[in-house]
N, C-alpha and C positions, 0 to 999 in steps of 0.2 A: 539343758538336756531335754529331750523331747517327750512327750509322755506315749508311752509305750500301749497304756492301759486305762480308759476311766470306767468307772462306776460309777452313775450319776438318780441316786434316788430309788435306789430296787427295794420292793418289797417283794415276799413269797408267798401263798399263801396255802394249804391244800384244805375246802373244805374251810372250816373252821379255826384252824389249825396255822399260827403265823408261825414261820421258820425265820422269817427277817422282815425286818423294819426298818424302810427308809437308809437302806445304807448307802453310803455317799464313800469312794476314796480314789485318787491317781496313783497309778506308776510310771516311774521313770525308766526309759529303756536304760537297759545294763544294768540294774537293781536286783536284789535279793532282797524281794519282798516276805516278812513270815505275815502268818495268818494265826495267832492263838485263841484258848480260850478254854472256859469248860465244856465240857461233855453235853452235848445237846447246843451249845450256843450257833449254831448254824455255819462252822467253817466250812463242811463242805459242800452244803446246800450254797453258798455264794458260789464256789468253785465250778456247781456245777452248772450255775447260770452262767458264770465265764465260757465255761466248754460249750454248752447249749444244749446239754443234756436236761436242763429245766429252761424252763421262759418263765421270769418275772414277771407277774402281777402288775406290778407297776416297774416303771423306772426304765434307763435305758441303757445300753451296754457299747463302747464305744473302742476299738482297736485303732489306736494312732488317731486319722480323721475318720474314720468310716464305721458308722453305724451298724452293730454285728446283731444286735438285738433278737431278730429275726431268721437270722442263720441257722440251717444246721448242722450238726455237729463234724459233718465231714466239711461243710463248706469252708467251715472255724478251722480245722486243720488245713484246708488246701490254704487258708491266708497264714499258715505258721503259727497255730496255737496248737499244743503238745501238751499231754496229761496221763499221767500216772494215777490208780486206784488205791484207795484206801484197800479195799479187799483183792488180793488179786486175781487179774483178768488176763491170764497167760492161756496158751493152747498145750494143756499139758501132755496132751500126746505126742506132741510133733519136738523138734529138736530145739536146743536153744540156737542154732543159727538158724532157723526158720521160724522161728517168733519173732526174729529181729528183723528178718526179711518180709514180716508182713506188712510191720511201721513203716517201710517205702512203698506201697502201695499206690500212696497218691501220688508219689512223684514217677510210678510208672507211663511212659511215652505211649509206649507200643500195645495196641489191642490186643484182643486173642484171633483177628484174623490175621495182621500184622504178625502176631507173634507165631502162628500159625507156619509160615514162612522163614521159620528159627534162623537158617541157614541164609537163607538170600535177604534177611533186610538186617536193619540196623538192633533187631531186638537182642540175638548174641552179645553182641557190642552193648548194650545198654544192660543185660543183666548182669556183666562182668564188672560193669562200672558201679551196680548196686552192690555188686557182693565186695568190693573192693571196699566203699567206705562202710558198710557191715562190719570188715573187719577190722578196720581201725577204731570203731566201735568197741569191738571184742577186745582189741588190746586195751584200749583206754581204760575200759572195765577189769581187767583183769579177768578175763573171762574164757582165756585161750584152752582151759585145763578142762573144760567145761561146755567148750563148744559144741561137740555134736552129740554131747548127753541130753537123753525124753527132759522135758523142763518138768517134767511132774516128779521126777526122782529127787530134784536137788533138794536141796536145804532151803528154808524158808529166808535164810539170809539173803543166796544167792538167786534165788528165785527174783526177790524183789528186786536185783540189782539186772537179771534178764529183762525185766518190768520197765525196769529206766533204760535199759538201751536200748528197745523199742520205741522205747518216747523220744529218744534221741536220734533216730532212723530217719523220722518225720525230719530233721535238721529242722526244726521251729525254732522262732524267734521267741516266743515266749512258754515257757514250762510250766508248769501246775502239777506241782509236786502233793500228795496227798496222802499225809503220815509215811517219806520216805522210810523211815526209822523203825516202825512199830513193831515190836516184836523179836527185832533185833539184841543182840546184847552188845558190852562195851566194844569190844574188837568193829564186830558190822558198823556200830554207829559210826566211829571213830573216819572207819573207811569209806563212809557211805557221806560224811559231812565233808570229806576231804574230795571227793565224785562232785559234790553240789556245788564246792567252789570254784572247782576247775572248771565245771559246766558256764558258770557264772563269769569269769574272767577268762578262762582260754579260749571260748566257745563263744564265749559273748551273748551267750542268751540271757533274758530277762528270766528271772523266775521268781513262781510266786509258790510258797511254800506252805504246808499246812502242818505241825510239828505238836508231841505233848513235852518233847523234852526241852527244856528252858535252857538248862546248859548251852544246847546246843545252837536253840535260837538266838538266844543272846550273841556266844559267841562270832555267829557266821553272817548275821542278818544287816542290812543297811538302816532297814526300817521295819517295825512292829505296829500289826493291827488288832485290836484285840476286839472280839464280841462275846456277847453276853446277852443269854434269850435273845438271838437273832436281830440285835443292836448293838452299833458300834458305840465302845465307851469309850477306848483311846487309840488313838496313832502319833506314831515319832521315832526319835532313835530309841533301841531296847534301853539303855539306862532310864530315862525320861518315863520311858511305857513300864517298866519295873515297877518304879516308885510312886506311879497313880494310885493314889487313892482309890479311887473307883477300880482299877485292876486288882488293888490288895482286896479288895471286900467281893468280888467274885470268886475270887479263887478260895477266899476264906470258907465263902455260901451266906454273908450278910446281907441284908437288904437294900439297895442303894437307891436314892431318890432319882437317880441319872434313866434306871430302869421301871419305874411306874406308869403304868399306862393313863393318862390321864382320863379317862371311865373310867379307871379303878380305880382314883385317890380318892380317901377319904374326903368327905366334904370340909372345906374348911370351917372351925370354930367361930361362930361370932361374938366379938367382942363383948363382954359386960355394956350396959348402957352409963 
């Protein structure tokens, strides 16, 4: 299978202040990737060097063959990279089918002179063909009931799910989901992990996920990354990443020798003579 996604040696760093460290991993296209960890361990500071809303420090960022590193973040989407916010970044005054209509943006043809000419060029034709897979959108999501209500009215459930079918507008090949969940209760979750798989298998996009709840990464995930202070401790399948050591002592808040910077070890003991 081909790799969809590398990370090759990124560090972050603002000031003084390291978010990550040397982090190294691939994805494989059509993967459900999660991203865990605790609170501060840098999930979505990597996320957001994928997107290109930060540029690493060090290291390089790699899309299939091609160097993205340097990219920005419109350019990462015009090559089919798609991202949802931990906080979200809806236009709450405009409608939920005009937030989804703004994720096609980049796949708009037609200028504003071009479009200008509504009538005599192909732009009619082309926004009809936007609003058409909009909709299928909408149905997918469940989101027909809900369509031309202000996105600032809904529920924080539904909001987040206008959130993802925005990111889904883009038609990207790889996703970057980031805490779809949060905040959510049992019902949203429920519907919202059963959205990520179909995304993942009907859809065929790759996605890479950033998640607190474990049920659910466990349950849905291919493969589990885990950091901690802004260094990767483990990756594999979720049973395997479960039962690391070094995962159990993060999540406890123990000390682990995997995470010591070596400036800060103690100097070693020497030996009696």
């Amino acid at each position: 299978m081909a790799t969809s996604l590398e990370v090759r040696g990124v560090s972050l760093r603002f000031g003084g202040v390291r978010a990550l460290t040397d982090v190294s991993f691939a994805i494989k296209e059509g993967e459900l990737f999660s991203i865990i960890g605790p609170n501060g361990a840098g999930k979505t500071s990597i996320v957001n060097c994928i997107s290109g809303r930060y540029k690493p420090t060090e290291g390089q960022l790699f899309y299939g063959d091609r160097d993205i590193t340097g990219l920005t973040p419109n350019a990462r989407a015009s090559l089919g990279i798609g991202r949802t916010f931990q906080n979200l970044a809806l236009f709450h005054h405009m409608s939920v089918l005009d937030n989804i209509m703004v994720g096609r943006h980049h796949l708009l043809k037609n200028n504003f002179l071009t479009g200008s000419l509504y009538w005599l060029t192909r732009a009619r034709k082309e926004e009809l063909e936007h609003r058409r897979k909009v909709e299928e959108i909408i149905d997918f999501l469940d989101l027909q009931s809900v369509r031309k209500a202000t996105a600032g009215t809904l529920s924080y459930g539904l909001r987040k799910r206008v959130e993802l079918a925005r990111a889904m507008a883009l038609e990207p090949r790889l996703i970057l989901l980031d805490e779809p969940m949060a905040g959510m209760n049992f019902e949203e979750k429920e519907d919202m992990a059963r959205y990520i798989v179909d995304l993942n298998e009907e859809f065929g996009m790759t996605v890479v996920m950033i998640e607190h709840d474990m049920g659910v990464v466990m349950d849905i995930s291919h493969r589990v990354m885990v950091l901690d202070f802004g260094r990767k401790i483990a990756e594999g399948d979720p049973g395997a990443v479960l039962a690391d050591p070094h995962v159990k002592r993060a999540y406890l808040g123990e000390e682990d020798e995997v995470l010591v910077d070596p400036d800060d070890a103690p100097p070693a003991q020497e030996s009696a003579a």
